[in-house]
N, C-alpha and C positions, 0 to 999 in steps of 0.2 A: 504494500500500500504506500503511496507516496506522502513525504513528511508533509504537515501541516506547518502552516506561517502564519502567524498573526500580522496583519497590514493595517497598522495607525495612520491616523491622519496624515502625518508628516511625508507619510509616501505617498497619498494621494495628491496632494499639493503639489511633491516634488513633479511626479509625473505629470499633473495638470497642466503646470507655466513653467514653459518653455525659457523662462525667466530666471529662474529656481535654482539659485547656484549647487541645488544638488539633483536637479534634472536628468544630468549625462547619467548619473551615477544612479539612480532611481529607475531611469531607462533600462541601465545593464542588469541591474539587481531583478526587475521583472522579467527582461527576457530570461534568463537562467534559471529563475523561479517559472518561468514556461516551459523548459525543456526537462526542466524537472519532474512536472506535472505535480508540483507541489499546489496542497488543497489551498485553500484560500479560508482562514476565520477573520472573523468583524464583527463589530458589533454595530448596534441601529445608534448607538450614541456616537461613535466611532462616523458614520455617516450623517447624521444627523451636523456633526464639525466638519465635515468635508463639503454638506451643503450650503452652512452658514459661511465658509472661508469663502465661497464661489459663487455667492448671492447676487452681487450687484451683477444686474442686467446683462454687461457685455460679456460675466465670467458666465451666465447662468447654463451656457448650453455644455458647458464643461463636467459644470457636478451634474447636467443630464445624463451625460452619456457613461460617468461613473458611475451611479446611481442603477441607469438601466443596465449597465454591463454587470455589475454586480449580483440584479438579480436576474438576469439569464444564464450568471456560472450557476446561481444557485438551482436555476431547473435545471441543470443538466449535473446537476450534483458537482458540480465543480470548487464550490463553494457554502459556507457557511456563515450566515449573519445569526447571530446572539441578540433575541429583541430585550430589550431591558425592562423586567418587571420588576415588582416590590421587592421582592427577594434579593436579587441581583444588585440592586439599588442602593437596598438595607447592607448587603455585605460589603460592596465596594465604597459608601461612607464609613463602616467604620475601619476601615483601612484608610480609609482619611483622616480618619480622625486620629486612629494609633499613631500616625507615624507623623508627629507635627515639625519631627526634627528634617522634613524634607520638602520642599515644593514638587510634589505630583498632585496633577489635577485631577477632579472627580471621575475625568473618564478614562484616564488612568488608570486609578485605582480599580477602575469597574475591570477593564482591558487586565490586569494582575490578577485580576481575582476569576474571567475567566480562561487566560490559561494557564494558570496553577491547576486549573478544575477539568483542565482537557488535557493536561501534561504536556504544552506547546511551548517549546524553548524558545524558538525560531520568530524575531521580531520585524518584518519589513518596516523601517521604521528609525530617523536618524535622530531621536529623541533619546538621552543618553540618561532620563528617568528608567527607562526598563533595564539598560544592566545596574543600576543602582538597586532593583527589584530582583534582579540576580536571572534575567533573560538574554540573550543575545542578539542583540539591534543589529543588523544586515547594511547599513547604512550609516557612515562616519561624517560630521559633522566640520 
């Protein structure tokens, strides 16, 4: 079965704009993660910041086409999004809350708490909060 990779915001962006001083690098890191056929996890909070970074009007057809590509990996089973309920919510604040000696944010926290809970090392992601969480970020800053 191919490994699973968690994809944070930070790589959706990079890959978005063309602009993104880590664009090249977020380019290479997905094709590879294609030839891999590595799975794809997210979370709907996770997308929910990929839609709001790419809101204004002339970015909006960008987080469209993330958005729908995301959920046509996921009919094809390519992918899996994590919708965030109560539960989810509840766990990944009080991982907010424990660890005050850090700046990670609440989706974050959420993103830590599910893949501990899927056993997913593998970070797409150049947010250097997740090896601070003890994950391996794919993407160097």
């Amino acid at each position: 079965m191919p490994e699973t990779v968690f994809w944070d915001t930070s790589a959706f962006v990079a890959l978005g704009n063309a602009d993104d001083n880590l664009h090249e690098q977020a380019a290479q890191v997905s094709e590879v993660l294609g030839w891999q056929r590595a799975h794809i996890l997210t979370t709907s909070a996770v997308l929910t910041e990929v839609a709001n970074t790419f809101s204004k009007s002339v970015w909006r057809p960008v987080a469209q086409h993330f958005l729908d590509s995301v959920h046509q990996s996921v009919a094809m089973g390519l992918a899996t999004v994590v919708h965030i309920d109560a539960a989810l919510w509840e766990r990944g604040w009080a991982l907010f809350v424990a660890r005050p000696d850090k700046d990670w944010g609440l989706t974050d926290c959420i993103s830590f708490v599910v893949m501990q809970d899927r056993r997913v090392m593998q970070a797409f992601t150049s947010d250097h909060h997740f090896e601070q969480a003890g994950f391996n970020r794919l993407m160097k800053s």
